[in-house]
RODO-2510 file (C-alpha; in nm, 4 decimals, decimal comma):
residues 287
     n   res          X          Y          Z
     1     x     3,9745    -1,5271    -7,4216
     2     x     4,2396    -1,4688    -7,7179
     3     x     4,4058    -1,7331    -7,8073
     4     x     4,7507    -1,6875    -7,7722
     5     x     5,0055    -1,6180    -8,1234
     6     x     5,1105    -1,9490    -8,1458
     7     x     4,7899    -2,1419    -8,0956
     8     x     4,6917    -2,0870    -8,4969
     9     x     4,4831    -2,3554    -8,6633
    10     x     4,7363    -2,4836    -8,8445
    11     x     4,9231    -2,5967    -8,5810
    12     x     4,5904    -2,7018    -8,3534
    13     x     4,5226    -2,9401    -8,6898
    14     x     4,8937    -3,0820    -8,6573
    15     x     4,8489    -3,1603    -8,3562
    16     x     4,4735    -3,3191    -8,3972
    17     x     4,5657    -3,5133    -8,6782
    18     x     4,8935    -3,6801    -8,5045
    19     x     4,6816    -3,7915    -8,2034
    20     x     4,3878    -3,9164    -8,3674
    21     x     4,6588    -4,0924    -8,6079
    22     x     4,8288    -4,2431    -8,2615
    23     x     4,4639    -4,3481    -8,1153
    24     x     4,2669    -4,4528    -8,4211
    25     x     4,4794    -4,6044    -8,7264
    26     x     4,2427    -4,8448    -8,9246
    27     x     3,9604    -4,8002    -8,7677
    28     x     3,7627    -4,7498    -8,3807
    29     x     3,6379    -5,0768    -8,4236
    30     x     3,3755    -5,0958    -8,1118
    31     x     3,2736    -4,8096    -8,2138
    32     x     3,1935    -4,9019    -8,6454
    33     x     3,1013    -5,2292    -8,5040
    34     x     2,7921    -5,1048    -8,3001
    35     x     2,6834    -4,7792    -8,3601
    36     x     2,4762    -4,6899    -8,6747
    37     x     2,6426    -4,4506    -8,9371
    38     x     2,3677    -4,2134    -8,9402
    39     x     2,2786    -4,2184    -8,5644
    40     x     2,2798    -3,8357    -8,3761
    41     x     2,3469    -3,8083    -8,0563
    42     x     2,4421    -3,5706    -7,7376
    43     x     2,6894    -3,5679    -7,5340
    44     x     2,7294    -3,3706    -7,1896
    45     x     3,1087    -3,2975    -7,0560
    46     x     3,0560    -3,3094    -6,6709
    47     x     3,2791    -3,1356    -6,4719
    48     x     3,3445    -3,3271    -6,1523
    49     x     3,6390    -3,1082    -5,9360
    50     x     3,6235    -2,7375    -5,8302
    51     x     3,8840    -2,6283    -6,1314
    52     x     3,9616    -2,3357    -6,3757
    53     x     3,8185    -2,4972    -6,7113
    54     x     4,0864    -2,5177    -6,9946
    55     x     4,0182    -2,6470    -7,3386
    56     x     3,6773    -2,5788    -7,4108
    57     x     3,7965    -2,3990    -7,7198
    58     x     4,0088    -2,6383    -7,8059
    59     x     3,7249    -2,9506    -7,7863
    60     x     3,5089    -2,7643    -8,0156
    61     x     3,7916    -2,7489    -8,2405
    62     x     3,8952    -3,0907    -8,2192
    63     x     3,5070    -3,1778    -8,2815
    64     x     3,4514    -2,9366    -8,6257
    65     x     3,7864    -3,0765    -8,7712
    66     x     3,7353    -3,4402    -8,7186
    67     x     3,3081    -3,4195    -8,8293
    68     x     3,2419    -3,0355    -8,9594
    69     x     2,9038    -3,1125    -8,8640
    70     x     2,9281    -3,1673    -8,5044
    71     x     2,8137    -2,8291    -8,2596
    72     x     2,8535    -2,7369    -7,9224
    73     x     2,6688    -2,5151    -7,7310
    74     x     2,9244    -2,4131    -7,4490
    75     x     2,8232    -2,3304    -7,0944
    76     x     3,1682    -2,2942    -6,9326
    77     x     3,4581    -2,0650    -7,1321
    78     x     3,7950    -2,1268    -7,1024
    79     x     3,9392    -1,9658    -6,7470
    80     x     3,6077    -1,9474    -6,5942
    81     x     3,5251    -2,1457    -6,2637
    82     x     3,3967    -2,4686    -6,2203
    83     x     3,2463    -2,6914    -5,9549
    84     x     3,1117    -3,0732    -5,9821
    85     x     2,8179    -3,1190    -6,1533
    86     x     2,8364    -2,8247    -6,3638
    87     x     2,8208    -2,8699    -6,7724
    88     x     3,1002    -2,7422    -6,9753
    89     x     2,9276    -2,7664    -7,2948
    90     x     2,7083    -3,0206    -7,4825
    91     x     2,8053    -3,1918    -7,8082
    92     x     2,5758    -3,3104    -8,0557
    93     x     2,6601    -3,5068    -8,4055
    94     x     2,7106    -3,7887    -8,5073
    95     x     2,7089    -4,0797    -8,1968
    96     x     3,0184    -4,2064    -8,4053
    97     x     3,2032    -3,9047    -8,4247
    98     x     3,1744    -3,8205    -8,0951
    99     x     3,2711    -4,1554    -7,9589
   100     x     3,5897    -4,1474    -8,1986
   101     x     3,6740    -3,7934    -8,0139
   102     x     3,5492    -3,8896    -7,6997
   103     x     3,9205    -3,9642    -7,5580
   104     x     4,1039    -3,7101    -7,7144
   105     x     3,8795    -3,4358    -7,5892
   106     x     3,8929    -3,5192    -7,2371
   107     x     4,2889    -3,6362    -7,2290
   108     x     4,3246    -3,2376    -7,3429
   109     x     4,0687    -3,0812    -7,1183
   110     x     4,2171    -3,2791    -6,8282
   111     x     4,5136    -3,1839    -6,8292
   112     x     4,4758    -2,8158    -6,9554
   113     x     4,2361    -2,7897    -6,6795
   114     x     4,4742    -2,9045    -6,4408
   115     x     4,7081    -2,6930    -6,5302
   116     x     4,4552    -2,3614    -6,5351
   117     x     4,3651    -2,4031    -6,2259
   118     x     4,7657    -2,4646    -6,1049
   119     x     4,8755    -2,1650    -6,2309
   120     x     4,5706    -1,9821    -6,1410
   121     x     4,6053    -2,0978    -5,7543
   122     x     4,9927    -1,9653    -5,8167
   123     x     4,9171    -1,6576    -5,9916
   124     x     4,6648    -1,5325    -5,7289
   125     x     4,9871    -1,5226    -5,4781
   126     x     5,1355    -1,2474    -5,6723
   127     x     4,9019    -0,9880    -5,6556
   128     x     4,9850    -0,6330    -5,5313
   129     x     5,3199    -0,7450    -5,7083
   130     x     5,4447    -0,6571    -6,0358
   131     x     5,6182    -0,9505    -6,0551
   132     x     5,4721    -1,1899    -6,3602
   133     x     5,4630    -1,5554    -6,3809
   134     x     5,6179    -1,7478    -6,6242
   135     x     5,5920    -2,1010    -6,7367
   136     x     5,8762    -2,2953    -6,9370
   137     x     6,0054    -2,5640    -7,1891
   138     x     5,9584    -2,8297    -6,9299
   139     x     5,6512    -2,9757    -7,1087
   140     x     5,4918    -3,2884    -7,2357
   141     x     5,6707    -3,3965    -7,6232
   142     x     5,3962    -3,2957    -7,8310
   143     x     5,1698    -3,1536    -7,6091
   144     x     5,3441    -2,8248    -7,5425
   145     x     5,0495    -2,6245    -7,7441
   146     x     4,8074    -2,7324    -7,5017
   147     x     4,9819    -2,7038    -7,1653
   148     x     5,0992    -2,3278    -7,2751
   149     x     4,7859    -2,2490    -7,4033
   150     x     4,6307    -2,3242    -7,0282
   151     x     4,9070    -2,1451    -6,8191
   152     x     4,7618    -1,8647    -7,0904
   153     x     4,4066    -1,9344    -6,9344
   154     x     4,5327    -1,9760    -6,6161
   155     x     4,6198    -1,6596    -6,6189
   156     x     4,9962    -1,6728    -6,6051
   157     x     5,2371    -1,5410    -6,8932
   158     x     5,4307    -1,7804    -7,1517
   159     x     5,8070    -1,7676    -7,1273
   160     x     5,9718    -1,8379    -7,5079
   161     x     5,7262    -2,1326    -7,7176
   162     x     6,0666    -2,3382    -7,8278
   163     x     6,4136    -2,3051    -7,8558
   164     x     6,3604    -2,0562    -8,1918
   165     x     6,1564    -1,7537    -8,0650
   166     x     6,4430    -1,6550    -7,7722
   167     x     6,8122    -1,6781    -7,7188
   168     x     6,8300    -1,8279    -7,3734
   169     x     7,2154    -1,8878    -7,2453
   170     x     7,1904    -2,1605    -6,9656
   171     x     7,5195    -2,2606    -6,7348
   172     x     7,5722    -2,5453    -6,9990
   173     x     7,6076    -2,2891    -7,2891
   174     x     7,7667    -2,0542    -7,0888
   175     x     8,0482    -2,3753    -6,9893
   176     x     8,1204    -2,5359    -7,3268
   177     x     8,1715    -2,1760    -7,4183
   178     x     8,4017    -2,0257    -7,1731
   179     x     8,2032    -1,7091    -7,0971
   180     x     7,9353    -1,5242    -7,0389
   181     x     8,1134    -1,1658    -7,1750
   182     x     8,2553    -1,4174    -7,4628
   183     x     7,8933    -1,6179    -7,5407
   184     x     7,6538    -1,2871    -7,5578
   185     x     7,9350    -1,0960    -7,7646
   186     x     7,9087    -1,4462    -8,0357
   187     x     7,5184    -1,4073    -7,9526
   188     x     7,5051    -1,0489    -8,0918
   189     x     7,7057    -1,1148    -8,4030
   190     x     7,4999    -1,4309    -8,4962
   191     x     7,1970    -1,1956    -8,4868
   192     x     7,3222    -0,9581    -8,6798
   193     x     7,4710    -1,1834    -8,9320
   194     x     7,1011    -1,3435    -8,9358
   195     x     6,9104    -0,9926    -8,9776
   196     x     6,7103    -1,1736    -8,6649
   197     x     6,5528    -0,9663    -8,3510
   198     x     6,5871    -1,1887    -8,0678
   199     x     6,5858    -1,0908    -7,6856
   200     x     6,8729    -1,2659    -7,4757
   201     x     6,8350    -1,4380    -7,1780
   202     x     7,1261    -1,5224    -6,9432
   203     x     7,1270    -1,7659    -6,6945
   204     x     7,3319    -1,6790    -6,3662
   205     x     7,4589    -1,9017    -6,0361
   206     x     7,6261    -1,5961    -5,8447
   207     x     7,6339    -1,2499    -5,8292
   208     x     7,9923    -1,2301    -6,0253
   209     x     7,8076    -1,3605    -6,3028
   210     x     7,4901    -1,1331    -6,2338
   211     x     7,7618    -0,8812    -6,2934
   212     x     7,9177    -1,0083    -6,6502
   213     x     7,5885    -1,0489    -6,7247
   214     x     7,4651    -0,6329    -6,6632
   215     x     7,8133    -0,5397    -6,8478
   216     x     7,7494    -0,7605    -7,1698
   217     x     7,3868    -0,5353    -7,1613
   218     x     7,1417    -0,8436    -7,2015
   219     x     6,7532    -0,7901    -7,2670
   220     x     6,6925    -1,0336    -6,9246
   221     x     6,9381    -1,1969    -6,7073
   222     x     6,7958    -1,5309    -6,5122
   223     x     6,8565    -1,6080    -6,1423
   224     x     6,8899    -1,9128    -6,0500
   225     x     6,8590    -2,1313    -5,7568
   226     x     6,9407    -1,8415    -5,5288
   227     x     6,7903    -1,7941    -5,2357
   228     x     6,5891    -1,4734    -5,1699
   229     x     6,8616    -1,2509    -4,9762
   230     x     7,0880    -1,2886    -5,2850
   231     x     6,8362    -1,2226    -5,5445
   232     x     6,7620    -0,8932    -5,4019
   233     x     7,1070    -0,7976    -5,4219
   234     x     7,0891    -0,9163    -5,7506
   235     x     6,8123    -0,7391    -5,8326
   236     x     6,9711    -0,3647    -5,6553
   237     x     7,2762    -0,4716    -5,8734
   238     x     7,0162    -0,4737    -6,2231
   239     x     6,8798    -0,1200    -6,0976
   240     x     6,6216    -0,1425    -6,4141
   241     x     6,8879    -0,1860    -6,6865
   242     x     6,7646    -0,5618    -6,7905
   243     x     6,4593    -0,7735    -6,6977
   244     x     6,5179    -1,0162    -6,4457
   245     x     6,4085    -1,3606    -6,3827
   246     x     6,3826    -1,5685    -6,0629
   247     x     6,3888    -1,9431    -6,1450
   248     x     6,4847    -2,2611    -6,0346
   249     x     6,3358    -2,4574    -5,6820
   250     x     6,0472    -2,2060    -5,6989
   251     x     5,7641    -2,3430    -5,4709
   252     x     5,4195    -2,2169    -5,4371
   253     x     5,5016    -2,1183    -5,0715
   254     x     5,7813    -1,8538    -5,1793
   255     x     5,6210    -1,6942    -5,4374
   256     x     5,5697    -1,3801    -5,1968
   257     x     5,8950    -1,3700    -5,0995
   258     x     6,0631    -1,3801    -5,4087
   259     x     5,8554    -1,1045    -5,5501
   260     x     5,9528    -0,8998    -5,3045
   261     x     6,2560    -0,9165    -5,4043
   262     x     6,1156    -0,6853    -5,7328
   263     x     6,2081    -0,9370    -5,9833
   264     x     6,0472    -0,8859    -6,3473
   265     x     5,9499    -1,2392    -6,3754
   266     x     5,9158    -1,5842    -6,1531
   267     x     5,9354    -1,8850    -6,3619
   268     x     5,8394    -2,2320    -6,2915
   269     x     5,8509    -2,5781    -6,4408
   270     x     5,6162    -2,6869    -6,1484
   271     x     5,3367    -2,5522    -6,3794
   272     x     5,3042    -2,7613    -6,6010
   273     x     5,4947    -3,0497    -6,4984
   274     x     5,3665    -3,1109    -6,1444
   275     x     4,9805    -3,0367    -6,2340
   276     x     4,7227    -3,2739    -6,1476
   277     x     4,4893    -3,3698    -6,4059
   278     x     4,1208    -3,2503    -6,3210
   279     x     3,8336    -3,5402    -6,3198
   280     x     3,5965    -3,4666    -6,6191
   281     x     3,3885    -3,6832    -6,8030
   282     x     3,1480    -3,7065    -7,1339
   283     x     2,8682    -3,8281    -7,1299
   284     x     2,5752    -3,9734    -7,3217
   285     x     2,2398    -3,7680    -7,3285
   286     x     1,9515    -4,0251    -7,3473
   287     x     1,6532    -3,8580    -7,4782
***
């Protein structure tokens, strides 16, 4: 599948570099200590759970820019199913390169997968709706590439990358400032001012400030922690002039519910915070 915008390889080598940095330092001393320079070896990655794979694309990657001379031949693509025993892909280079890789690979693949197949599982509960699925900033430090870039393969939708690519007014912007008529109005001059084309995003408790909200004429105005009879109010009060945005306390179990409320979006933290890593492993092919 395409990657998505902000998975470039600059930023994919950021990332590689700073955890091989973390993991290796000086040296992977069992590994220089025992294994010839020149030996070439394969390697199989196993899958071991019923999963959605995620970050077969990104292994390879990690593979080329630590030894360009490592391949892999990949049976499994990212988003595609997966039961135990099944073979992802197979490495082969250098028995020291992949051993140095070994770790990094499968901490990513993990936990990408475990988030595919999360989001996947929720996803599926939303068909016949147009509501979309949305993930959010509640991510790993450092890691947020990865865990976006598998509620991409998953198949859900990526709310804003970082705090730079959206204006997003939570309650604690909306309370240091005094307003939500008051904070959008600042929002739209600071734009302007900037020459930058940003959608806005307000975050609402009630339905008086689901109503500030329509009159300050927002791009998508949030809902938050309200329960479903309220939201659909909220959403007859939008009537299609904004996007809206169900959020907050969203469980698997009321996905249906709140999309029938005809919200634009459902977002969830649960995505990628409460996703349990999927069992994988690499292993050695002895010829």
């Amino acid at each position: 599948m395409k990657r998505p915008p902000y998975v470039t390889d600059k930023a994919l080598k950021q990332f590689i570099k700073s955890a091989l940095e973390e993991d290796i330092q000086d040296g992977d001393h069992s590994t220089l200590s025992t294994i010839p320079a020149d030996l070439v070896q394969k390697a199989r990655c196993i899958i071991k759970q019923h999963c959605i794979v995620a970050g077969v694309e990104l292994a390879a990657f990690i593979f080329k820019t630590f030894d360009k001379n490592m391949s892999v031949e990949v049976m499994i693509k990212d988003g595609e199913s997966a039961k135990p025993g099944d073979i992802a892909f197979i490495v082969t280079g250098k028995a020291q390169s992949i051993l140095q890789t070994e770790r990094l690979v499968l901490n990513c693949m993990q936990r990408m997968s475990g988030i595919a197949t999360l989001t996947h599982d929720w996803d599926s509960r939303l068909v016949g709706t147009k509501t979309k699925l949305l993930d959010t900033r509640k991510t790993t430090p450092n890691f947020r590439i990865c865990e976006k870039w598998a509620v991409a393969i998953g198949g859900g939708t990526n709310h804003r990358y970082g705090l730079y690519d959206m204006i997003m007014l939570k309650d604690n912007h909306i309370d240091y400032n005094g307003s939500i008529t008051n904070a959008v109005k600042m929002c739209k001059e600071y734009l302007k001012k900037n020459k930058k084309k940003l959608k806005i995003e307000v975050e609402t408790r009630n339905l008086d400030e689901v109503k500030e909200a329509i009159n300050a004429k927002v791009d998508r105005i949030m809902l938050d922690n309200m329960d479903v009879p309220t939201m659909k109010k909220a959403v007859e009060l939008i009537n299609g002039r904004c996007e809206s945005e169900a959020s907050g306390g969203i469980t698997r179990e009321m996905l249906k519910d709140v999309a029938s409320t005809g919200v634009t979006y459902i977002s969830a933290g649960a995505l990628t915070h409460s996703a349990e890593n999927i069992d994988i492993s690499l292993k050695a092919v002895k010829d």
